[in-house]
C-alpha positions in Angstrom: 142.2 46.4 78.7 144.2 48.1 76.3 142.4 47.4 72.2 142.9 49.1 68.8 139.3 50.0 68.1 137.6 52.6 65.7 136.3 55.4 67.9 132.4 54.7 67.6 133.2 50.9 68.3 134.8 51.9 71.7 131.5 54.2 72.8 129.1 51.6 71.6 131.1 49.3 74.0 131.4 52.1 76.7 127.5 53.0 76.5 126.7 48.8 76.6 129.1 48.6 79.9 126.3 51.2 81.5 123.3 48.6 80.5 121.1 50.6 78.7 117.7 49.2 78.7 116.2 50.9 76.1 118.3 52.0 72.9 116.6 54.2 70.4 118.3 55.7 66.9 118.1 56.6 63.1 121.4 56.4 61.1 123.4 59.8 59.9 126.9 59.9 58.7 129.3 60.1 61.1 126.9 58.5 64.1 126.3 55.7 62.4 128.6 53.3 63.6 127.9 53.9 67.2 124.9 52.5 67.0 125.5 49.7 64.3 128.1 48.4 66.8 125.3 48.9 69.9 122.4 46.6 67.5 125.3 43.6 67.1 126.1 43.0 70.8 122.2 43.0 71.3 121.6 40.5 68.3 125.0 38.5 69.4 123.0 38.6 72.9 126.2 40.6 74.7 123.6 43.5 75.7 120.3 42.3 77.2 118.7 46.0 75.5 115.6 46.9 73.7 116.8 48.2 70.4 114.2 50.4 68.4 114.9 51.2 65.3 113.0 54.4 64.2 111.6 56.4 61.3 113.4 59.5 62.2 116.0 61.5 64.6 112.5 62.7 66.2 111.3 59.5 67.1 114.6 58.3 68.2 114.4 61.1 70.7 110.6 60.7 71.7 111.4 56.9 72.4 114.5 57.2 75.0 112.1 60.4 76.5 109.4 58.1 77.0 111.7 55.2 78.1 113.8 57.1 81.0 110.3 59.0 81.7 109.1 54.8 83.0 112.0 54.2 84.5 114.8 52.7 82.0 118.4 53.7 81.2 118.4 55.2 77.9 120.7 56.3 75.1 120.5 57.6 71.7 123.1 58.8 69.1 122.7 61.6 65.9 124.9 64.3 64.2 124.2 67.4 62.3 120.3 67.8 60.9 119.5 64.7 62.7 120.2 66.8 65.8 118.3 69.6 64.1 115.6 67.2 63.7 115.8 66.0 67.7 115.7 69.8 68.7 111.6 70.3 69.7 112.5 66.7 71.8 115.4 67.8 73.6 113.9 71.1 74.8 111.5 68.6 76.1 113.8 65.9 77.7 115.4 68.6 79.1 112.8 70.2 80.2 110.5 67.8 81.9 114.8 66.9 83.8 114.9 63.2 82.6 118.0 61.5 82.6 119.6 59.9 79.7 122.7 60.5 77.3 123.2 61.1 73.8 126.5 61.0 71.9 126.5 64.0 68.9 129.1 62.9 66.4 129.5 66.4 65.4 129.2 67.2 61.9 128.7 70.0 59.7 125.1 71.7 59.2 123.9 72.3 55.9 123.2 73.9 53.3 125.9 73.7 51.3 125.6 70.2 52.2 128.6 69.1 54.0 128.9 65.6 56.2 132.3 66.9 57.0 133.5 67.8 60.5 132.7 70.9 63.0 130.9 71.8 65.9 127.9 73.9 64.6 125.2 71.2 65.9 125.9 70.8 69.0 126.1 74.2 69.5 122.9 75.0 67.8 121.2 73.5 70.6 123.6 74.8 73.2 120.9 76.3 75.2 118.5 73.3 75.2 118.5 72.4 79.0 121.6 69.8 78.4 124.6 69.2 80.1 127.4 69.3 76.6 130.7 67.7 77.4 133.2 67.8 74.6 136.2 64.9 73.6 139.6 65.4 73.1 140.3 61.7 72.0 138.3 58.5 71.7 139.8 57.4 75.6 138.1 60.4 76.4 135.4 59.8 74.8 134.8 56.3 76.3 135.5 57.3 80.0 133.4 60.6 79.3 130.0 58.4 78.2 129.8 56.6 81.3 130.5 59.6 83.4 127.7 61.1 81.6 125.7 58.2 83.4 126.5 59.0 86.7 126.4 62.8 86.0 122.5 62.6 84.1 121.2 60.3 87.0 122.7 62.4 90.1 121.3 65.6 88.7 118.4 64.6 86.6 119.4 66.4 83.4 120.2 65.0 80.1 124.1 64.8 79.2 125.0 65.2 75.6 128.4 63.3 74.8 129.9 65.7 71.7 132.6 63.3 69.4 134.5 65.2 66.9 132.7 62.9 63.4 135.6 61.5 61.5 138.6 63.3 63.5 137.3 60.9 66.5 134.3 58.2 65.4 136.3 56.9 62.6 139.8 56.7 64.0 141.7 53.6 65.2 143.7 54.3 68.4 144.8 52.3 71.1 141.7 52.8 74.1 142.1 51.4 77.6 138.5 49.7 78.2 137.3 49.5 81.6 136.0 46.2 83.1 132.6 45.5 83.2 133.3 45.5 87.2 135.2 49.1 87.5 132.0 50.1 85.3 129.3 48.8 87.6 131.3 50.1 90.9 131.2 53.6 89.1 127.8 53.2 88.2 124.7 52.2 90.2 121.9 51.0 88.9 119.0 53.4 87.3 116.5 54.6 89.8 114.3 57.7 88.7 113.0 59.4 91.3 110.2 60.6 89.3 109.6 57.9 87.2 106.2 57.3 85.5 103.7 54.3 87.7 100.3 54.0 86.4 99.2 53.0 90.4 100.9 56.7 91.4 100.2 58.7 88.2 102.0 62.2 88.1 101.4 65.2 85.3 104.9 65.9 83.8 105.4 68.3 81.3 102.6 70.4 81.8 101.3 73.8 80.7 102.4 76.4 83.0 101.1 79.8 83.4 103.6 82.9 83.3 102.6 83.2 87.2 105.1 80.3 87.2 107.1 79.8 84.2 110.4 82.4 85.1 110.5 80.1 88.7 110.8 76.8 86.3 113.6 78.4 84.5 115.1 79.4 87.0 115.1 76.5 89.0 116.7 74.3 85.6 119.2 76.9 84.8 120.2 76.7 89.0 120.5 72.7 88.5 122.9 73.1 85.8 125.0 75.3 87.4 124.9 73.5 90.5 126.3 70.4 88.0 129.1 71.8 87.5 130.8 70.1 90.9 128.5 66.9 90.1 130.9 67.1 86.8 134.2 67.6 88.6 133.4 64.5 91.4 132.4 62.3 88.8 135.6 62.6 87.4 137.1 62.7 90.4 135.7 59.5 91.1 136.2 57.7 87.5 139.9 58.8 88.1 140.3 56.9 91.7 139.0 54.0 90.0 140.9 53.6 86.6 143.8 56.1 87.2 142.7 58.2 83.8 141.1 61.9 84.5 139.2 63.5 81.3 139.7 67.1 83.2 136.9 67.9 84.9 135.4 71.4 83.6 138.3 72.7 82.3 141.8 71.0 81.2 145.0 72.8 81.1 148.1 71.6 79.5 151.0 73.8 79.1 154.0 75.8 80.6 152.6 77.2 84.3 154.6 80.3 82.9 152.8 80.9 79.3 151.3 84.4 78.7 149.6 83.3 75.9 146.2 80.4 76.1 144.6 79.1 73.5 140.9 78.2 74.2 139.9 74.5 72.4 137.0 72.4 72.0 137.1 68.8 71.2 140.0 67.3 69.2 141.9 70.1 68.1 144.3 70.6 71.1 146.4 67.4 69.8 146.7 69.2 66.6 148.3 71.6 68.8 149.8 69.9 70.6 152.2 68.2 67.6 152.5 71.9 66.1 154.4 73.3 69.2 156.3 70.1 69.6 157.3 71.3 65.8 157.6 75.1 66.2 160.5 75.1 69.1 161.3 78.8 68.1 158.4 80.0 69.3 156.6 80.2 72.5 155.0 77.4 73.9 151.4 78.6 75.3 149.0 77.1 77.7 146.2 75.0 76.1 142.9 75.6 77.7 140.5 72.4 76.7 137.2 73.3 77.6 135.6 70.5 78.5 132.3 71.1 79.8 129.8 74.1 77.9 127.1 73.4 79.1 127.5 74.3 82.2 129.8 77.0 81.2 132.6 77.1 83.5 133.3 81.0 84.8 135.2 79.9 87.3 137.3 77.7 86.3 138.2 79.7 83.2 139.2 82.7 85.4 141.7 80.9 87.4 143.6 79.9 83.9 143.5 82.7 82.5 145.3 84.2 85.3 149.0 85.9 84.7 148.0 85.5 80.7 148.5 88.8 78.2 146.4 87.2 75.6 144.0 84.7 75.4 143.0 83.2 72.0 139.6 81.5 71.3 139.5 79.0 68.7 135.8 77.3 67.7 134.4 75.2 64.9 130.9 77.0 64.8 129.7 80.4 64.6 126.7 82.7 65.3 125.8 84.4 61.8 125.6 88.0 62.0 127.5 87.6 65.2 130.6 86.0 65.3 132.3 83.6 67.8 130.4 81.6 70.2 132.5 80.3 72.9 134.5 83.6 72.2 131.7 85.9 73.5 130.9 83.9 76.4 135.3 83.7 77.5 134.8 87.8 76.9 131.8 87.8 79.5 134.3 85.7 81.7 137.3 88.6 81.1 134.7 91.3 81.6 134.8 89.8 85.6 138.8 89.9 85.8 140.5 92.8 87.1 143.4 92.9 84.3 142.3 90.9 81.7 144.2 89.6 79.2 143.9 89.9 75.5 141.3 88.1 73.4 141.9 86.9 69.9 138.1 85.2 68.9 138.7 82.5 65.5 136.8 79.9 64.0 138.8 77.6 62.2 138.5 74.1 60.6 134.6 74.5 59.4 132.9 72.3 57.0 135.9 69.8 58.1 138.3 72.1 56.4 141.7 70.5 58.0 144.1 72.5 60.5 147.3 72.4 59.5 150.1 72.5 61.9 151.1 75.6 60.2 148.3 77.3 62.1 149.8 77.3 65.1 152.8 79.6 63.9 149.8 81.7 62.5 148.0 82.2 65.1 151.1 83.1 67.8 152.4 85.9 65.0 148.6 87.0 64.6 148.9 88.0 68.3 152.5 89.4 68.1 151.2 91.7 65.7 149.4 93.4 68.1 145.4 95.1 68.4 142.7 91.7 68.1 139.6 92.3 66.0 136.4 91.3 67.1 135.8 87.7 65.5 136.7 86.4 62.2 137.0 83.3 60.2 141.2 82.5 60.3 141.6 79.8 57.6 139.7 81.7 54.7 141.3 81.7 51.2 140.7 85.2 49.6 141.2 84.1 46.4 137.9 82.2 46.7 136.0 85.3 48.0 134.4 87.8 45.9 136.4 90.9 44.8 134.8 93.3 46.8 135.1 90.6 50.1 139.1 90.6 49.8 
């Protein structure tokens, strides 16, 4: 049913349409809300759901651990040094391969304080163990929460749900909810195959010698590659049901014909989207949402990038003393093409710094003009910078 909602009141209603039994979380701006709304339909009695309200982002994460470990669908919310905070937990969830979600509303990391928008979080703790889907919109983000259930439980790893803070949690837009029936046909109920009985008691979590340490890694980092077509039925499946498809691993949008893609995270490509609507003189290129980054999607990204001259790489993070993240992975993926194209690497939009329409204009003469560097920051204002950084 089609309703006007704020973006976190849609995945508080998404996440109670999965019946979570056990609900764990510490407010931080912009994650708040989610679970606000989540604690009212279990005090109004329309989510039978043990809500624990805890000291910290630590504890919110040790509670849904312990929770999924006995057996109980689980779900927690956080953003920016609350996720920081979770980090020592999620290695853990992730490592022991308990199912449960999390939604990061993605915010800024300080210092400089900022509670602004970008992606830094989430990516700090890209290589946790989780599965990391990123949102495009807050329909999106709805249908991608309770696919997270059915991906989490079918593989045993933990799915983290990444919301754009603000640009998505704190937006009113018209969101098709599912029925509570479409919901449960999607979703079965929560069975653990490993799940924690004190008349069958199991050691999870264990110390492990290096005689077998390098097989347990390799076994979790097989499991998350092997999600990867987990990823694409689910969505597969959600679409069947409701008619709406959230992409898969990768989306594409754009002229079959382009020889220029621009590689997007999260809510930018509509920002995009309206600036080539705008800029009819130029041409329009194929936007390449990537949707899941945890697994990260070689394949996929090879087959559209194919008959492209330049490929442009646009994130809301970055590695210090590096430079792009999702922009050195895309150039492992060229390094297995046999003519590669192009590959412009930018962060953009940091600290919640907005992205004009203007930029797309920018970025298509950036590549016009010929030779890509290796990585830099597109939207800095020189004037700000030191003398000697001009």
């Amino acid at each position: 049913m089609l309703q006007v909602l704020e973006g976190s009141q849609a995945i508080a209603q998404a996440v109670a349409m999965c019946r979570p039994q056990v609900v764990a979380a510490y407010p931080i701006t912009p994650q708040t809300h989610i679970v606000e709304n989540i604690s009212k339909l279990v005090a109004d009695g329309k989510l039978k759901c043990e809500f624990v309200s805890v000291e910290s982002e630590f504890s919110a994460a040790s509670v849904v651990l312990g929770a999924a470990a006995a057996g109980s669908r689980a779900y927690t919310a956080s953003a920016s040094q609350g996720i920081l905070l979770m980090s020592e937990v999620l290695y853990n969830i992730a490592g022991v391969r308990v199912p449960l979600v999390l939604t990061c509303a993605n915010r800024a990391i300080s210092s400089p304080l900022s509670i602004w928008n970008d992606q830094q979080d989430s990516m700090a703790v890209r290589d946790a163990g989780w599965i990391q889907l990123y949102c495009a919109d807050n329909q999106e983000a709805v249908d991608t929460t309770i696919q997270a259930y059915r991906i989490a439980e079918a593989t045993e790893l933990p799915v983290m749900v990444c919301v754009d803070g603000f640009i998505l949690t704190h937006t009113l837009e018209p969101i098709d909810i599912p029925s509570q029936d479409e919901v449960d046909k999607f979703l079965p109920p929560f069975k653990f195959s490993r799940t924690l009985d004190p008349f069958n008691p199991i050691s999870v979590g264990t110390l492990v010698s290096p005689d077998h340490y390098s097989e347990a890694r390799h076994s979790h980092h097989t499991a998350l590659l092997k999600a990867q077509q987990v990823i694409v039925d689910a969505d597969r499946e959600w679409q069947a049901i409701t008619g709406r498809s959230t992409g898969g691993l990768v989306a594409v949008d754009g002229p079959e014909d382009a020889k220029i893609g621009i590689v997007t995270l999260g809510s930018i490509q509509g920002t995009l989207r309206d600036a080539m609507d705008e800029c009819l003189d130029l041409p329009r290129a194929k936007i390449i949402r990537l949707r899941s980054f945890r697994p990260f999607p070689i394949d996929a990204l090879k087959q559209a990038f194919e008959g492209l001259t330049d490929v442009i790489v646009l994130e809301r993070a970055l590695s210090m003393g590096s430079g792009g993240i999702v922009g050195a992975e895309v150039r492992n993926v060229l390094a297995e093409m046999d003519s590669p194209p192009r590959l412009f690497n930018f962060a953009l939009g940091l600290g919640g710094r907005d992205v004009p329409l203007s930029t797309y204009r920018s970025l298509i003469e950036t590549v016009r003009k010929g030779a890509p560097g290796r990585f830099s920051i597109f939207d800095l204002r020189p004037e700000r910078l030191p003398p000697e950084e001009r």
